[in-house]
N, C-alpha and C positions, 0 to 999 in steps of 0.2 A: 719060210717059217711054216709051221706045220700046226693045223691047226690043234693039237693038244699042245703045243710052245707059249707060254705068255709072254707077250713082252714086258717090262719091270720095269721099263724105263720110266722115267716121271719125264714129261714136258717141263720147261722151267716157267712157264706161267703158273702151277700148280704148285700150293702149298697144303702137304699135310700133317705139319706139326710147326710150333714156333720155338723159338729163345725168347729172352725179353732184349735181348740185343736183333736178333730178327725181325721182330715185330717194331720197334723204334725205329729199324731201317723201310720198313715197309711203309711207318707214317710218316717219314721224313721224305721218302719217297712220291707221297701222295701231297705234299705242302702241309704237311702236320708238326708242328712240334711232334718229335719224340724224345725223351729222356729218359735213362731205366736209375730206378730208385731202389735201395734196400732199406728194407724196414724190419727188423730183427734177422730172420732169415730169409725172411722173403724178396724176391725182387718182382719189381714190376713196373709199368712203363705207364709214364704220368705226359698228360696232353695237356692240350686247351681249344677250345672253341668261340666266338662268341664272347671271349672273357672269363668264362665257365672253363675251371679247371676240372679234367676227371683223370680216374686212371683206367690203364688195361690192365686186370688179374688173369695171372697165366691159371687154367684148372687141369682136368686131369692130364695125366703121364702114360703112355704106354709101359710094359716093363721095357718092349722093345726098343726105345725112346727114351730113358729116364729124365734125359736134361732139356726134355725141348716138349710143351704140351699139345695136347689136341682139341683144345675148347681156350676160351680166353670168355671172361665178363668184362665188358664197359662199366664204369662206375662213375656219376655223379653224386656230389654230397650238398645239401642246402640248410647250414642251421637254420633249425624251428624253433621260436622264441615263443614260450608260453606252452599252456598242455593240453589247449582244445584247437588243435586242427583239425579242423573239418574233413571227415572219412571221406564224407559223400565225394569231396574232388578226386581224391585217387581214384574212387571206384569209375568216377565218372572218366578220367584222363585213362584206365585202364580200360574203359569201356571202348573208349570214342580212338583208341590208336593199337592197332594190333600188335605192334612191335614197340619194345621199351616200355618197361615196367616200371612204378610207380609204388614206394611202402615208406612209411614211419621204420626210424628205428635209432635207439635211444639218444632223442632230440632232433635227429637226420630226417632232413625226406631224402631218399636213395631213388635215384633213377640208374635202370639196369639193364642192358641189353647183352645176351648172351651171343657168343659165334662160334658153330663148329667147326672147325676145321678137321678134324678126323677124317680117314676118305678121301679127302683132297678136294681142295675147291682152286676155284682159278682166282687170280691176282685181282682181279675185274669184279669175282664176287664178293673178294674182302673187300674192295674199295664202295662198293655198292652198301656194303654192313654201315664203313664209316660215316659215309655220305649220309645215309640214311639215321644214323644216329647224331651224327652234326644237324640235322634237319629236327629232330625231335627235341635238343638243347635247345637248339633255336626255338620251336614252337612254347618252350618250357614255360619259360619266368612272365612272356605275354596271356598263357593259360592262365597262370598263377596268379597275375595282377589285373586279367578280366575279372576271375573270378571272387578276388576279394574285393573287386568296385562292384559288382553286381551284388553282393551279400553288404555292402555298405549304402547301396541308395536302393531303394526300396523302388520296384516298376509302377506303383501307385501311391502318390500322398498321403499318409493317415490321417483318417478324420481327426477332428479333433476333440473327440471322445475318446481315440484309440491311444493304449498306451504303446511308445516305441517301439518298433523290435530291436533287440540287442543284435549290433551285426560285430562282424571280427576285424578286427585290425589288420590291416596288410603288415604290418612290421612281424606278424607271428610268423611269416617265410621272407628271409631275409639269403641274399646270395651269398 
């Protein structure tokens, strides 16, 4: 071969686009539930971890690709019961973990981890994305339930001149 020649081939470790039927084999492959689900026209591939159901959202398309994308979102859902959940925990869970994001959104807390595949990544590094986002589910609901025991007992007794502080109910995140 000549060094202006490419080679084109792809490795078969190397994925750079999915299906939602691809990517269901990919976690079935890894010891994941995979399922692909349609939901109007959308399809997409629904998991579990931990007990924690999420899904994978396929996102963009090449035009070269139409039917297979090059990005995919993780998606966790957590009904929030009530309508003051405390900001400060996302900002603090988005502070404190680099990867997998943390937001409100209408009644959800949504945990979200994005993965490019575009480019081509190897099999090794998607299974590192899961891993690592099965690891952040997991660190999830024990964040959640330090964090409403910690705003529910107070690190010092109040006198007993002081009135209470109002703390939050753990049932306002509920799985």
């Amino acid at each position: 071969m000549t060094a202006a020649a490419k080679d084109t081939s792809v490795p078969n470790d190397i994925i750079e686009s999915v299906t939602p039927h691809a990517l269901a084999a990919l976690l079935q492959g890894m010891g994941y539930r995979g399922e692909v689900v349609t939901i109007g026209e959308v399809e997409l591939v629904r998991s579990a971890t931990s007990g924690l159901p999420f899904e994978l959202r396929l996102g963009n398309r090449l035009a070269s690709k139409p039917n297979s994308a090059v990005d995919i979102v993780l998606l966790a859902a957590l009904k929030v019961e009530g309508d003051d959940f405390p900001l400060d925990l996302l900002n603090r869970w988005n502070i404190e973990k680099r990867f997998g994001r943390l937001f409100l959104n209408q009644g959800f807390l949504l945990a979200s981890l994005d993965v490019v595949i575009g480019g081509g990544i190897r099999i090794a590094n998607f299974r590192a994305h899961i891993e690592l986002w099965d690891q952040l589910l997991q660190d999830l609901v024990p964040f959640l339930r330090g964090s409403f025991a910690e705003r529910a007992s107070p690190a010092t007794p109040p006198a007993a001149h002081d009135k209470p502080s109002e703390s939050i109910n753990s049932s306002q995140a509920s799985a």
